[in-house]
C-alpha distance (Angstrom), angle and dihedral (degrees) to the residues before:
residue distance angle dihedral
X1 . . .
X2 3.64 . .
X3 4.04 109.7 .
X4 3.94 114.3 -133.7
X5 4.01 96.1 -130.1
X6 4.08 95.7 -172.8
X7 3.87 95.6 -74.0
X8 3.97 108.1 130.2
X9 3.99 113.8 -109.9
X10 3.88 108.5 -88.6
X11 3.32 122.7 -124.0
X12 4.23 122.5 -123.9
X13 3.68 126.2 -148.6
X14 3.41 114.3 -50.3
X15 4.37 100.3 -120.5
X16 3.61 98.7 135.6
X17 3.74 135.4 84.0
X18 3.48 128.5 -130.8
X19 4.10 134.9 163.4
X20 3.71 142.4 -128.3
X21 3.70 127.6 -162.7
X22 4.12 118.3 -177.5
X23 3.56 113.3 -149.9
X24 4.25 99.1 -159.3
X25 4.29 103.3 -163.0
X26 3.75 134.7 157.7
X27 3.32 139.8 -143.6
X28 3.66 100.5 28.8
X29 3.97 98.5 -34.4
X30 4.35 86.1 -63.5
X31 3.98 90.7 117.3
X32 3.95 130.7 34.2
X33 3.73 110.4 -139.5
X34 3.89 113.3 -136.8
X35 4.57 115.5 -143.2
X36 3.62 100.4 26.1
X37 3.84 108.3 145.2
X38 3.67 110.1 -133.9
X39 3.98 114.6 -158.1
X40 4.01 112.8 -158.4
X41 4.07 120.0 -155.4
X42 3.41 150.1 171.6
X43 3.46 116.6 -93.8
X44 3.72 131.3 -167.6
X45 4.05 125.5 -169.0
X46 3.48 91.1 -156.0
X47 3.59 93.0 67.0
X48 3.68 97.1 66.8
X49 3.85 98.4 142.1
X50 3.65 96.0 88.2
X51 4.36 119.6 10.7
X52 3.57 91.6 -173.5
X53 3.54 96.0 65.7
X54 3.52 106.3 100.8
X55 3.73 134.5 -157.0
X56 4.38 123.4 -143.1
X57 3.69 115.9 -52.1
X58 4.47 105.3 -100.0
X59 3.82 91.4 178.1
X60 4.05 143.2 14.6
X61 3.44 115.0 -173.2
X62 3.69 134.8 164.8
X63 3.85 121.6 -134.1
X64 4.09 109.4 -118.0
X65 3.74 131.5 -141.1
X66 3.61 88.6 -66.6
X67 3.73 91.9 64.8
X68 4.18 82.5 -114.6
X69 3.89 129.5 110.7
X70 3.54 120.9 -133.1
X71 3.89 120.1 -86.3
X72 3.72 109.9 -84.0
X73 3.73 130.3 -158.5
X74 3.70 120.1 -136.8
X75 3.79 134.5 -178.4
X76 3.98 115.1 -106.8
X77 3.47 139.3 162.0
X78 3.57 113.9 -80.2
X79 4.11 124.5 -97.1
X80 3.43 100.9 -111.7
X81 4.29 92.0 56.7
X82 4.43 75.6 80.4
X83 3.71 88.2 68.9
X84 3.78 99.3 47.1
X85 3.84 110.6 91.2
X86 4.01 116.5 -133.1
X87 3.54 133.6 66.4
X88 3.82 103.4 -50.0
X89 3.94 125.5 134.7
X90 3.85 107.7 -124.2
X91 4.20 84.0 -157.2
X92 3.27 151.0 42.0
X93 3.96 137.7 -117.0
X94 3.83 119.3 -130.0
X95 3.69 122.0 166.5
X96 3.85 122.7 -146.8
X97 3.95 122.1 -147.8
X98 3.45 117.8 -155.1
X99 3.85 132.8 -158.0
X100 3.68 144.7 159.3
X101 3.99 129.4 161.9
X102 3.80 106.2 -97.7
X103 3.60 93.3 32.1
X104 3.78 141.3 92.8
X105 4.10 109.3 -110.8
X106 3.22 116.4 -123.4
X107 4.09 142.7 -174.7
X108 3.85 131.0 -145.9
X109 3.41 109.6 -159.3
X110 3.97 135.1 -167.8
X111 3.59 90.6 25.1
X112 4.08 111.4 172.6
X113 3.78 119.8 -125.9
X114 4.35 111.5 -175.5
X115 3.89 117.1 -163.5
X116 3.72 107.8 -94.4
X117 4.02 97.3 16.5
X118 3.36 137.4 109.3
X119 3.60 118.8 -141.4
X120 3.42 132.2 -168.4
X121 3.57 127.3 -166.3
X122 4.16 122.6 -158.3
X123 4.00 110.8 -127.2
X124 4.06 112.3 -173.4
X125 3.24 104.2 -173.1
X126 4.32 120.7 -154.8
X127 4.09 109.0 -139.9
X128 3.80 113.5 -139.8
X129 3.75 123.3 -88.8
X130 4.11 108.6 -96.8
X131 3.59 99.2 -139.5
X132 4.31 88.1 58.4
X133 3.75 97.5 -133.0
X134 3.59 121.8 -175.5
X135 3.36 94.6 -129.2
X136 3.97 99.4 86.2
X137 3.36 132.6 55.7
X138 3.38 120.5 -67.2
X139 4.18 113.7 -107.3
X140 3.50 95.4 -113.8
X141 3.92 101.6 58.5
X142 3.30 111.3 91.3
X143 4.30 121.3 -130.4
X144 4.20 108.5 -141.8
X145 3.51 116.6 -144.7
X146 4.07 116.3 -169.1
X147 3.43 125.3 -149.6
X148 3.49 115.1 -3.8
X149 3.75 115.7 141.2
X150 3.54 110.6 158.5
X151 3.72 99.8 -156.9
X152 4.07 134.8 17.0
């Protein structure tokens, strides 16, 4: 058996299918918001020096009624790469950005996609404060969140 000596899983090819839905809430998940744009990424672990450094855009989508964007498919490894022994990733990483006018962007990063599964990963989003104070962040900075998924 091969021994893991502190090099990060490698990932194989990417054959297999699996799916992301984004369910964009506020105030603690109680009410779906409807129009927020949700940007879907690559994401790699192994780039940990700087989150916010963001790859090409592979889907925008825009949350429905429901506060939940449509199913997307995304490129992962394939099933079977869980049975082989060694130090290869049976998923891949995909980050989700989330924004909506009124509300604080934010970024959920390291987000696991399996072949075959639909994931979907919770984003409560926090409005901005009326009265505009200084004292928060401003709305275009974006808050990263890492490994959230919801459901696998």
């Amino acid at each position: 058996m091969e021994q893991n000596n502190g090099t990060p899983p490698a990932a194989p090819d990417m054959t297999g299918t699996g799916y992301l839905i984004v369910q964009v809430t506020t105030a603690r998940g109680a009410i779906p918001l409807e129009g927020a744009k949700v940007d879907i990424r690559s994401y790699e672990a192994e780039d940990t020096s700087a989150p916010e450094t963001r790859g090409d855009v592979i889907a925008s989508l825009t949350s429905g009624r429901d506060g939940n964007t449509p199913r997307v498919s995304l490129p992962t490894p394939p099933r079977a790469a869980s049975e082989s022994p060694g130090n290869i990733r049976p998923y891949a990483l995909y980050q989700a950005e989330v924004t909506l006018d009124g509300y604080f962007a934010q970024a959920y990063i390291g987000i696991p996609i399996f072949d075959g599964i639909t994931a979907i990963q919770p984003a409560v989003i926090i409005p901005l404060p009326e009265n505009g104070t200084n004292s928060v962040p401003q709305p275009d900075e974006i808050r990263f969140f890492e490994g959230s998924s919801a459901d696998l």
